[in-house]
Backbone bond lengths (Angstrom), bond angles and torsions (degrees), N, CA, C in turn:
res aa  C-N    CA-C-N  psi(-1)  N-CA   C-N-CA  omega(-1)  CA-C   N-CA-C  phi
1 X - - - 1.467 - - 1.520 108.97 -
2 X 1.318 126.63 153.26 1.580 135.56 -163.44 1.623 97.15 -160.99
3 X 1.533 104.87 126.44 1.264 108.70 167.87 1.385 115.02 -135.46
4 X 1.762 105.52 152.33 1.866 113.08 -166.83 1.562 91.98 -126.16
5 X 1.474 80.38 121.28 1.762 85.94 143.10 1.082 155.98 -103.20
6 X 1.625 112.50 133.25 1.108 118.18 -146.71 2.115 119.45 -99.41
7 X 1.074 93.17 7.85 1.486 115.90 160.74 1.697 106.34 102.40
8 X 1.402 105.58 162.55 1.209 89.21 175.92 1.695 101.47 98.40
9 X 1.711 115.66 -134.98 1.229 152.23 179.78 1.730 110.18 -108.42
10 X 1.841 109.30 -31.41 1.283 115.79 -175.58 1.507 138.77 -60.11
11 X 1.614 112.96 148.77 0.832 81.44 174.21 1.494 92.28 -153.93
12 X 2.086 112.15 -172.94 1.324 116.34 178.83 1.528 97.86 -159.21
13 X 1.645 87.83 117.12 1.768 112.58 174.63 1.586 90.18 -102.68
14 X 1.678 80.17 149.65 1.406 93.85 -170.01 1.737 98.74 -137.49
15 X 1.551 120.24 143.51 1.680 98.53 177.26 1.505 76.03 169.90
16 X 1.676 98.81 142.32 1.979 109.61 167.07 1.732 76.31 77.91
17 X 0.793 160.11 34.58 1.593 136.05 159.93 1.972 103.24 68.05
18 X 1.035 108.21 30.84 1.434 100.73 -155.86 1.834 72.25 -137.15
19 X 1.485 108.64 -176.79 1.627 134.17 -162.61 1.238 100.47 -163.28
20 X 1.601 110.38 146.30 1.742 101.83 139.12 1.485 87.25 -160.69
21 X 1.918 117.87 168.56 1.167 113.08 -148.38 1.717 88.53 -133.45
22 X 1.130 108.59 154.52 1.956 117.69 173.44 1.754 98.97 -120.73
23 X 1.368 103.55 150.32 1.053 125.43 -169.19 1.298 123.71 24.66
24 X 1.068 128.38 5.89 1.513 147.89 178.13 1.870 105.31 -30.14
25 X 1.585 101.55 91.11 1.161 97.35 167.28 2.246 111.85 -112.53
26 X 1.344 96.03 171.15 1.546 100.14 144.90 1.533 129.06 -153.73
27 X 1.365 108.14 47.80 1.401 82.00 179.16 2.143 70.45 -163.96
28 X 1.589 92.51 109.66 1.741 96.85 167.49 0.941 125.19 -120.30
29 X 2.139 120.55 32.25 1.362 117.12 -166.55 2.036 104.31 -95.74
30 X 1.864 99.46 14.19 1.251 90.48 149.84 1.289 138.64 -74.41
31 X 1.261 116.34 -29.26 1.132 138.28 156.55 1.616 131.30 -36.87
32 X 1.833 83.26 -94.14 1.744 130.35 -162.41 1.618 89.44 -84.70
33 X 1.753 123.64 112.72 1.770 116.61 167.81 1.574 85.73 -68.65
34 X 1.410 88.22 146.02 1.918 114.18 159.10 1.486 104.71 67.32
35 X 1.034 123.32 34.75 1.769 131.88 158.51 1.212 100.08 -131.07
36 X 1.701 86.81 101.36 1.757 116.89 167.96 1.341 103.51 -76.10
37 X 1.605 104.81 142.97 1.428 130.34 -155.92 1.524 97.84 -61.56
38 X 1.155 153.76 139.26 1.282 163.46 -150.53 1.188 121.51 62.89
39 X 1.157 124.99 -32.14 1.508 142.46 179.51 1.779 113.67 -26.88
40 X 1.706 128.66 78.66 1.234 98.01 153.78 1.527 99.13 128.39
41 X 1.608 88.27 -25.68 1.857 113.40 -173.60 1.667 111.58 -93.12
42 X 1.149 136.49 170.45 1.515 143.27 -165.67 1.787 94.10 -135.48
43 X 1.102 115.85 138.32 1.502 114.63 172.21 1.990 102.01 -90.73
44 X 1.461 123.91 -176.31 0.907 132.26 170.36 1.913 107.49 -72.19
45 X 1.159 109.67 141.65 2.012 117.33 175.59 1.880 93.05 -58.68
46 X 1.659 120.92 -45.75 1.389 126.33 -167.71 1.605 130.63 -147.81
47 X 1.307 136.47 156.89 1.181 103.48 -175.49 2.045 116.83 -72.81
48 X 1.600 67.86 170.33 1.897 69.14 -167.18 1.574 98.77 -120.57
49 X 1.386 87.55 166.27 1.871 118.96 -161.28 1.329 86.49 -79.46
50 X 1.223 146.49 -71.02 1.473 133.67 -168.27 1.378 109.98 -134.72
51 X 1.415 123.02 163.71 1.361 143.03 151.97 1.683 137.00 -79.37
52 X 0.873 114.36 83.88 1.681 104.16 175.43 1.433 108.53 -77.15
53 X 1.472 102.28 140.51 1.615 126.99 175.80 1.288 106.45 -127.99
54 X 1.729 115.22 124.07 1.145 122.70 176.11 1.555 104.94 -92.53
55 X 1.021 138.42 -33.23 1.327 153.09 173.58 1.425 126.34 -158.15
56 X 1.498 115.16 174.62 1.421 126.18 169.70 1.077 123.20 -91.64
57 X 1.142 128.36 29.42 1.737 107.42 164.66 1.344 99.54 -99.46
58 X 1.422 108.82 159.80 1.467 126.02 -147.84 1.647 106.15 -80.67
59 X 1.583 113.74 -20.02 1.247 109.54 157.45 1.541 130.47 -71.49
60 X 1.548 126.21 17.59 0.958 138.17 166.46 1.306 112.74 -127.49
61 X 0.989 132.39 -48.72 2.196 137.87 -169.30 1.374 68.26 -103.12
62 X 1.468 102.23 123.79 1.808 129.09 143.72 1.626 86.73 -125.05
63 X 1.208 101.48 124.30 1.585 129.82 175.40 1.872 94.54 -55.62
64 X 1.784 95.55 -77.43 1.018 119.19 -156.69 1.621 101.49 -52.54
65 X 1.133 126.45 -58.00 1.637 141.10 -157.73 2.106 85.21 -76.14
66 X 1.023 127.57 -16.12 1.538 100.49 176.47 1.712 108.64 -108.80
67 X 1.913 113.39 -18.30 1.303 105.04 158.18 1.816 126.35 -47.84
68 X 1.484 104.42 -24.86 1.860 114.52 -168.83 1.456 79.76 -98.28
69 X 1.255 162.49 -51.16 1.365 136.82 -154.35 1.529 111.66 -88.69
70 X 1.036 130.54 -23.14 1.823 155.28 169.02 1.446 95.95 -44.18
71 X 1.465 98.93 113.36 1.784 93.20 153.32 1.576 100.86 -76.02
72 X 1.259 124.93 178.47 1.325 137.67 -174.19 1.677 121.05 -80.02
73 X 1.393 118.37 110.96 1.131 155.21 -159.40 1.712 115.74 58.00
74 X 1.332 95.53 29.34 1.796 95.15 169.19 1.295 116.33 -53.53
75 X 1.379 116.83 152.81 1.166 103.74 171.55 1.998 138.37 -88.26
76 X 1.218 120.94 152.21 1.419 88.24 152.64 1.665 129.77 -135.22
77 X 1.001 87.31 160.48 2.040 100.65 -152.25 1.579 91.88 -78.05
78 X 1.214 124.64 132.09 1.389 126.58 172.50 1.479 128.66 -141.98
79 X 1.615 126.49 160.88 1.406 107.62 170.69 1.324 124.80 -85.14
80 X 1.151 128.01 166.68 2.019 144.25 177.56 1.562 82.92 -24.70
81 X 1.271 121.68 166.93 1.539 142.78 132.07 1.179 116.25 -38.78
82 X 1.290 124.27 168.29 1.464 122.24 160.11 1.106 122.53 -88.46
83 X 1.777 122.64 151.39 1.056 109.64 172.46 1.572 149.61 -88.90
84 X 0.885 163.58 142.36 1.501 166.32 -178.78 1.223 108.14 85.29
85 X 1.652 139.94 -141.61 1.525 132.20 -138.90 1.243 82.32 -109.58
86 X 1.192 121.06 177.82 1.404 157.89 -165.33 1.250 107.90 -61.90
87 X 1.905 111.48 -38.98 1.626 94.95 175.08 1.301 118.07 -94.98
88 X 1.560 132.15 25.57 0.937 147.47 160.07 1.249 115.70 -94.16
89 X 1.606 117.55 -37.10 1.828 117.55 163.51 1.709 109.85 -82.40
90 X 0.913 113.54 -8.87 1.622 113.04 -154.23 1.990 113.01 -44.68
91 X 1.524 118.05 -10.49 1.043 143.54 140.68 1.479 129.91 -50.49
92 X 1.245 120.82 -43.56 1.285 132.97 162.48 1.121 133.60 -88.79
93 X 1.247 110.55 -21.95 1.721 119.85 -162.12 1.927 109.69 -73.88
94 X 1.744 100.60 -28.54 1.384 76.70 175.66 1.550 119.21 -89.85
95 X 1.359 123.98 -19.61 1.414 126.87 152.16 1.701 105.73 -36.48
96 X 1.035 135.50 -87.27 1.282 117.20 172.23 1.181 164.36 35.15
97 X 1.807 84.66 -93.53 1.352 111.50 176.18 1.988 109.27 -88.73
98 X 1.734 101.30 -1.55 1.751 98.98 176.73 1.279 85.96 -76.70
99 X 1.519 125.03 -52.06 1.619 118.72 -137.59 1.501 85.25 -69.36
100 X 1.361 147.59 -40.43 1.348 125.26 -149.83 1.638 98.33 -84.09
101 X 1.821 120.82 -14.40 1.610 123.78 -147.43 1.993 73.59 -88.76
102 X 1.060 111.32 -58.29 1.566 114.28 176.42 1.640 131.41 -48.06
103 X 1.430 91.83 5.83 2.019 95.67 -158.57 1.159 109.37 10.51
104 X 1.220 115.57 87.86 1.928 130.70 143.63 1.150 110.90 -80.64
105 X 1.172 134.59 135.78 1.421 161.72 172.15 1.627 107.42 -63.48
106 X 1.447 110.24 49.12 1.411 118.64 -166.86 1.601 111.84 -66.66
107 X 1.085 122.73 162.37 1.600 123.51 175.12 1.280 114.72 -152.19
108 X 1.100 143.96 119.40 1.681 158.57 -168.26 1.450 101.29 -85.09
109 X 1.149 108.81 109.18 1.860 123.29 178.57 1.435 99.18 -104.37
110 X 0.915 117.28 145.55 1.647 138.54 159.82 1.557 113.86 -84.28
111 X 1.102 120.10 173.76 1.650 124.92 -173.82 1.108 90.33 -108.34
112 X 1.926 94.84 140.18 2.133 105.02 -174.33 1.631 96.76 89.33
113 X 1.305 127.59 -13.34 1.463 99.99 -163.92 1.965 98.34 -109.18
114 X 1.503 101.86 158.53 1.246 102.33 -162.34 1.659 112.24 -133.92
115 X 1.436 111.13 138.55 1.522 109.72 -168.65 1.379 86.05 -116.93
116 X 2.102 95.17 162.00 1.234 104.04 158.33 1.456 115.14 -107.00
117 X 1.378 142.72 144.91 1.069 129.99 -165.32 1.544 105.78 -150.00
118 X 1.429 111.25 104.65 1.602 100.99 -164.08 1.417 127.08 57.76
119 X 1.472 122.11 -119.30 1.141 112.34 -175.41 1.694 98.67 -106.92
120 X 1.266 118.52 -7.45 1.525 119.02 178.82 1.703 110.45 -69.66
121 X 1.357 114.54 171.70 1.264 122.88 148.43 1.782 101.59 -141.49
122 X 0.927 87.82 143.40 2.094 114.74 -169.20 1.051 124.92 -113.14
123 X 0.997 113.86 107.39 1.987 110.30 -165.79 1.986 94.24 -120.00
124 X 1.282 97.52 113.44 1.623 113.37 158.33 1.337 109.96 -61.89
125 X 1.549 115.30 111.92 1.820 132.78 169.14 1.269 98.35 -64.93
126 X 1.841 109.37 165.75 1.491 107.52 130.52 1.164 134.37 -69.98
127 X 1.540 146.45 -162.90 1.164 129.18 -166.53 1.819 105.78 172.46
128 X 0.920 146.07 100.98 1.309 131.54 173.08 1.653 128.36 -91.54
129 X 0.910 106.27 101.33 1.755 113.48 -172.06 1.616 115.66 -73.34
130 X 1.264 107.51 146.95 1.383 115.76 -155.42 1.618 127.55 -94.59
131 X 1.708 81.93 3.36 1.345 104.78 178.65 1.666 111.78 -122.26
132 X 1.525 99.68 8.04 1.843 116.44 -179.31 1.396 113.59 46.99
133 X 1.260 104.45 38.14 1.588 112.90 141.54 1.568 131.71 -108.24
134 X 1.170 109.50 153.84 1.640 116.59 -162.58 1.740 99.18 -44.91
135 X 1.300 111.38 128.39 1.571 114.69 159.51 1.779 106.44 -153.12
136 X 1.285 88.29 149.22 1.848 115.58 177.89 1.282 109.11 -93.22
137 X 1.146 140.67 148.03 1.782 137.39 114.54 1.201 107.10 -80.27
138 X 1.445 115.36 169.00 0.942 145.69 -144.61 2.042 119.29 -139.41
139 X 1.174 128.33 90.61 1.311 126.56 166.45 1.597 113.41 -93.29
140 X 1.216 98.94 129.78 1.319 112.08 -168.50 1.380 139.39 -118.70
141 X 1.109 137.60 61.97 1.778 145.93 -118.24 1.639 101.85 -101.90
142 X 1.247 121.73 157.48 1.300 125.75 168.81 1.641 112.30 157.31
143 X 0.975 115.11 143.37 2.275 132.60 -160.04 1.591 86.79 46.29
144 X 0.920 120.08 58.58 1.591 107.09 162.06 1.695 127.25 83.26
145 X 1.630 95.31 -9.26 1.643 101.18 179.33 1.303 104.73 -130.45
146 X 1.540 94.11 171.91 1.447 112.78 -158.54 1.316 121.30 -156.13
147 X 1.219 100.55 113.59 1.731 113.32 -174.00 1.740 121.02 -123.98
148 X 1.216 120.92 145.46 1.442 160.30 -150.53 1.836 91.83 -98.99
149 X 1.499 107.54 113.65 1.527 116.77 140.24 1.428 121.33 -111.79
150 X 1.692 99.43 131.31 1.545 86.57 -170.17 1.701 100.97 -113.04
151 X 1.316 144.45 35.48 1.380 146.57 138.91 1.863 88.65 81.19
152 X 1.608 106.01 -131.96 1.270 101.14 167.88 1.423 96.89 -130.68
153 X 1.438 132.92 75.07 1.349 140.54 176.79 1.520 106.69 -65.17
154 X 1.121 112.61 164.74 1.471 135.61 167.23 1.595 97.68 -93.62
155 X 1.404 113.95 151.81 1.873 125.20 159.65 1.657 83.35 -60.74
156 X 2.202 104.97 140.22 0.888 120.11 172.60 1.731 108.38 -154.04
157 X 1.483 121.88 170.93 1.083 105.59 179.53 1.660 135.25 -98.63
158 X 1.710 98.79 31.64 1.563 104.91 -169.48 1.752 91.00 -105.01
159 X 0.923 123.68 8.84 1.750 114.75 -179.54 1.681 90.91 -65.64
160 X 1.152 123.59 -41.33 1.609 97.45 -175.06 1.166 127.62 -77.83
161 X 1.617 121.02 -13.79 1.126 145.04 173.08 2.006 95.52 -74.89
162 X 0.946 114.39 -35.78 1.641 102.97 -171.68 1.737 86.39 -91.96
163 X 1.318 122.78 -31.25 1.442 107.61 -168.75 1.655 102.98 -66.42
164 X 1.242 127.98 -28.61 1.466 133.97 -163.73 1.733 99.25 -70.35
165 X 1.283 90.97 -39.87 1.911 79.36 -167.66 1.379 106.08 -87.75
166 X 1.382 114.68 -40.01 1.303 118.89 178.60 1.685 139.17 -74.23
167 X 1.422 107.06 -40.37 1.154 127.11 -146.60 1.730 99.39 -82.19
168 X 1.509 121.73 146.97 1.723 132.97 6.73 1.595 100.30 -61.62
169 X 1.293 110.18 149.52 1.579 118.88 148.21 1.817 111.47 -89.60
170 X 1.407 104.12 166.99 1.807 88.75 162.82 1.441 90.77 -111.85
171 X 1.102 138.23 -6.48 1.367 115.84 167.07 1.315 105.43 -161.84
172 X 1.510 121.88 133.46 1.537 131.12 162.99 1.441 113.30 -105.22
173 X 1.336 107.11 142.61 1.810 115.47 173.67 1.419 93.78 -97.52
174 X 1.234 107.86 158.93 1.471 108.53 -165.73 1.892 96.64 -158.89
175 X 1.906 111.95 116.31 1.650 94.14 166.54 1.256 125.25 -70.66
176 X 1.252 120.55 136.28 1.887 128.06 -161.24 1.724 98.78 -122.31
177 X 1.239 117.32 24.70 1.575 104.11 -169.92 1.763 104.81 -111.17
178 X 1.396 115.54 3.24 1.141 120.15 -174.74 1.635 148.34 17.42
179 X 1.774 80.45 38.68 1.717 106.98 -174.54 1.401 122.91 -41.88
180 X 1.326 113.64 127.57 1.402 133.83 156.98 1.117 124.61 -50.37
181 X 1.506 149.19 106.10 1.407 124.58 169.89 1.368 127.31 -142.70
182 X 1.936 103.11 143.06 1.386 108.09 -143.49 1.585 97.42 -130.94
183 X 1.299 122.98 79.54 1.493 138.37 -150.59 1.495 104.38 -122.31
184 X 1.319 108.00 129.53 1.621 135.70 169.79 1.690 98.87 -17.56
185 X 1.482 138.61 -50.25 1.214 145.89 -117.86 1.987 100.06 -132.54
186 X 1.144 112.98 -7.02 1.410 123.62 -161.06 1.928 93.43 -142.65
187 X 1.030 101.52 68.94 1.837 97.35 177.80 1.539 84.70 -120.11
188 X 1.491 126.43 161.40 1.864 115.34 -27.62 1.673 95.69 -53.79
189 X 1.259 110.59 139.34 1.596 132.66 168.09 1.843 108.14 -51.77
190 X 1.120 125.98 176.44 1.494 121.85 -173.50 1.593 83.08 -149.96
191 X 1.350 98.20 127.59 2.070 118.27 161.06 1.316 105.12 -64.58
192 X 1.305 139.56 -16.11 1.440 142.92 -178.99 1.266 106.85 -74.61
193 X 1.570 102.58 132.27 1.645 87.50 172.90 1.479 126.66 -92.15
194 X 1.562 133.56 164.32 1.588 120.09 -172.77 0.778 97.74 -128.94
195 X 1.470 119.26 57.17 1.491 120.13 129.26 1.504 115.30 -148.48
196 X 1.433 144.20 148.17 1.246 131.64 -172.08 1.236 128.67 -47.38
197 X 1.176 126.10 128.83 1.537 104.28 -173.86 1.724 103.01 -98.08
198 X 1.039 113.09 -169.80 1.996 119.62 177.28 1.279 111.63 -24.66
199 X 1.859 114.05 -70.99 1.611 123.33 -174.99 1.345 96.73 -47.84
200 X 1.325 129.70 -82.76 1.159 145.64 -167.30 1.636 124.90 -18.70
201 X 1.649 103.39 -44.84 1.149 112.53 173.37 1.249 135.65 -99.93
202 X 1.332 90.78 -9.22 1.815 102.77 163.54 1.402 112.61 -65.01
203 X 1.977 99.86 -39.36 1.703 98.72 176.68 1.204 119.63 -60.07
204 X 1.135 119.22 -22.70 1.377 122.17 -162.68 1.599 97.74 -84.62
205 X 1.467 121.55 -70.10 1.322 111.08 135.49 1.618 118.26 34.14
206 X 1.510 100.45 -105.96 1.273 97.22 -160.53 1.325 116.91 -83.86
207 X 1.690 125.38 -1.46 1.552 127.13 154.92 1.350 111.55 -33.69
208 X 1.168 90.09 -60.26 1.971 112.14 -166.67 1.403 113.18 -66.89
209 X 1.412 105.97 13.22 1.685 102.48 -164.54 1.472 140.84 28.21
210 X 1.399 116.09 50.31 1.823 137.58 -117.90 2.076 70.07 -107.08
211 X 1.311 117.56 127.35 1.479 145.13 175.58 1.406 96.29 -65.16
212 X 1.943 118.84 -58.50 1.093 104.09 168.61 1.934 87.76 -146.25
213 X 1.316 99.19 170.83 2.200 114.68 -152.17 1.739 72.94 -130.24
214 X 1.136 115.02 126.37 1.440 140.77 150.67 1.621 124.96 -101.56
215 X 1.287 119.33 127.30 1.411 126.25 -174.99 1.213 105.98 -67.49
216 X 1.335 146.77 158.52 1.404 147.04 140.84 1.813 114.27 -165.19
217 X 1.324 94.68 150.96 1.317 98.04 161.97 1.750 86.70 113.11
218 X 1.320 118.03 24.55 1.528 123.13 173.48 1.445 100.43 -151.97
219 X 1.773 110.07 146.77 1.295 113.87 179.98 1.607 93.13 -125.23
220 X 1.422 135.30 151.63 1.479 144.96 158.68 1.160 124.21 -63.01
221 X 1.803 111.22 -41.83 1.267 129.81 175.78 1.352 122.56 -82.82
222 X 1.798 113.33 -11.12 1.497 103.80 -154.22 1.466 92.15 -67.50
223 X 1.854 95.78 171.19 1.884 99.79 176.82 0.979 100.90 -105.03
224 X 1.606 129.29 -158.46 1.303 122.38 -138.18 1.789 108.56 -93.01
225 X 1.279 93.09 155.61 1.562 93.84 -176.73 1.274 118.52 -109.22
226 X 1.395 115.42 172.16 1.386 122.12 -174.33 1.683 115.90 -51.88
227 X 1.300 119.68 155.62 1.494 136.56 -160.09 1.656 89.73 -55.34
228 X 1.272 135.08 157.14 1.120 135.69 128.83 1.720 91.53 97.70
229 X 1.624 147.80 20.04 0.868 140.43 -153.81 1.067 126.07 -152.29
230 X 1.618 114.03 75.59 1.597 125.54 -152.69 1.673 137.27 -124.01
231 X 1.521 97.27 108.40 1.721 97.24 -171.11 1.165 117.61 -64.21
232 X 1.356 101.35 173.98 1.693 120.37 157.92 1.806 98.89 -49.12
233 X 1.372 117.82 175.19 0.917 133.02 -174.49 1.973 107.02 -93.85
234 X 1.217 118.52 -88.88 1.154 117.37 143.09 1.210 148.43 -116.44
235 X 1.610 110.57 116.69 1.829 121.30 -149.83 1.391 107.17 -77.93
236 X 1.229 108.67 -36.49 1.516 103.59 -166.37 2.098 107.30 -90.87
237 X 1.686 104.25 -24.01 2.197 70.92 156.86 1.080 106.46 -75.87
238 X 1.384 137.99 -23.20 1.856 135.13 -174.39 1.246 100.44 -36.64
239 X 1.410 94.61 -63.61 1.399 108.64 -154.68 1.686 120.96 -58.99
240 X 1.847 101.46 -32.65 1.459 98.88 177.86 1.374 114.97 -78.86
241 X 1.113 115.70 -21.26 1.410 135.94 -167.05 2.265 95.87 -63.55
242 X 1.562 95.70 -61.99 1.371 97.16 162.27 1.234 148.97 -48.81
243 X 1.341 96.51 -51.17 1.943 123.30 -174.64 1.266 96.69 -69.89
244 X 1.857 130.79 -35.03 1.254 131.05 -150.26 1.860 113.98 34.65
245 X 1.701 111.60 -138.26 1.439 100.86 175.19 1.177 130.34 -46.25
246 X 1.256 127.01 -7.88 1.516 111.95 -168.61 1.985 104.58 -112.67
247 X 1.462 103.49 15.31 1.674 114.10 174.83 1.478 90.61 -75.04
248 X 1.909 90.62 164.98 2.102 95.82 168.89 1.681 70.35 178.46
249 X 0.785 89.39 133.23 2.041 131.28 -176.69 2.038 95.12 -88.33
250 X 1.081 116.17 92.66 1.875 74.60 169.42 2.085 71.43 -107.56
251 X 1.462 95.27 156.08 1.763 115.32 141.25 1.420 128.12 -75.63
252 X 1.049 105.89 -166.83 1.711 110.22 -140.55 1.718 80.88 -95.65
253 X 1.328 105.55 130.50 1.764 102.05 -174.11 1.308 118.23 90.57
254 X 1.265 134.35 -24.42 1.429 133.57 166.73 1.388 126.42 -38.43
255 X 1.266 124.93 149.21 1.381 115.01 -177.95 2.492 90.10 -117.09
256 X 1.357 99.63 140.83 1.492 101.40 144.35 1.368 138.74 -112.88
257 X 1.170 123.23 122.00 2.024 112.38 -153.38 2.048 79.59 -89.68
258 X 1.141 114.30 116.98 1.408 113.76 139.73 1.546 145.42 -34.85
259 X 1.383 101.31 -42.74 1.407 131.40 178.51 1.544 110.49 -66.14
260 X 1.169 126.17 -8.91 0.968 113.14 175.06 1.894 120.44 -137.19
């Protein structure tokens, strides 16, 4: 098994001659002002057998960018809806309404539950999101290895519960940007950040007994972001500085061969 990242949160496992891609977006100028739609991101090498979705915010489900990577009626694996009215989803809702404008062959997984998909098998984590909407991780198995997407989770206390069934991984992705966020919809605001920052994910890291802990879910270059929405300074020396041996940097497009 060999996996590339594809920037962002994204990604593309590859193994059996077969693919499938997680959070695989391209276009985050819903988000991010002045990040033109491709900008920074890697598309898939081929189409792929399925989609994993860790959540709905629109920096993860691009409708459009997983209708072009989808072979035809693949599926994709996703979490519950959100819960209560609209200004409680108002984060999710336009993810949503792409996946249904796109007819994707969507499917609502529960946490603990496990697909077979080609030559993979896929087990939906728990996961606690930082904005308390429904989100998954993702374990992902195939030629014998097995690797960890962690979406943009918060530190939580089921890593030992995923380390027990799962663990060693040979590689976990892990978000390292440890965003601040101070949004119209979430007042009084919280100084905490909701998403892991460097420390955080190294810990997580070494629960999982992770061979090697990959940063993601932060760019160096991205331009400026939405009001109220603030990283660490720099995640990725944090991060090596933390992870020590078990850090690995890939860039945007990189491939990692497992196999070796």
């Amino acid at each position: 098994m060999r996996v590339r990242r594809l920037g962002w949160a994204g990604l593309e496992i590859e193994a059996g001659g077969e693919r499938l891609v997680i959070d695989h977006v391209r276009d985050l100028s819903p988000l991010f002002t002045g990040w033109k739609p491709g900008e920074g991101l890697a598309v898939p090498d081929g189409k792929a057998t399925a989609a994993l979705v860790t959540h709905l915010h629109r920096d993860h489900t691009d409708a459009s960018a997983l209708a072009e990577a989808l072979a035809p009626g693949a599926p994709v694996l996703r979490p519950a809806p959100g819960h209560g009215d609209d200004v409680d989803n108002v984060t999710t809702l336009p993810a949503e309404h792409e996946l249904v404008l796109h007819r994707l062959a969507t499917e609502v997984v529960d946490a603990w539950s496990t697909r077979e998909v080609g030559p993979f098998r896929v087990t939906a984590v728990p996961s606690v999101d930082g904005l308390g909407d429904p989100q998954l991780n993702w374990v992902v198995q195939a030629d014998g290895q097995r690797v960890f997407h962690g979406g943009d989770t918060m530190f939580h206390g089921y890593w030992w519960l995923i380390a027990r069934r799962f663990s060693p991984f040979d590689a976990v992705f892990l978000p390292a940007n440890g965003a601040v966020v101070d949004a119209p919809h979430l007042q009084p605001p919280s100084p905490l950040p909701a998403a892991m920052d460097p420390r955080q994910a190294a810990a997580a890291a070494e629960i999982l007994d992770a061979r090697f802990a990959v940063p993601m879910h932060y760019e160096a270059e991205q331009p400026d972001k939405i009001a109220g929405y603030v990283e660490v300074c720099d995640p990725e020396r944090e991060f090596r500085t933390h992870a020590g041996r078990r850090a690995r940097v890939l860039a945007v497009g990189e491939w990692l061969d497992l196999a070796t």
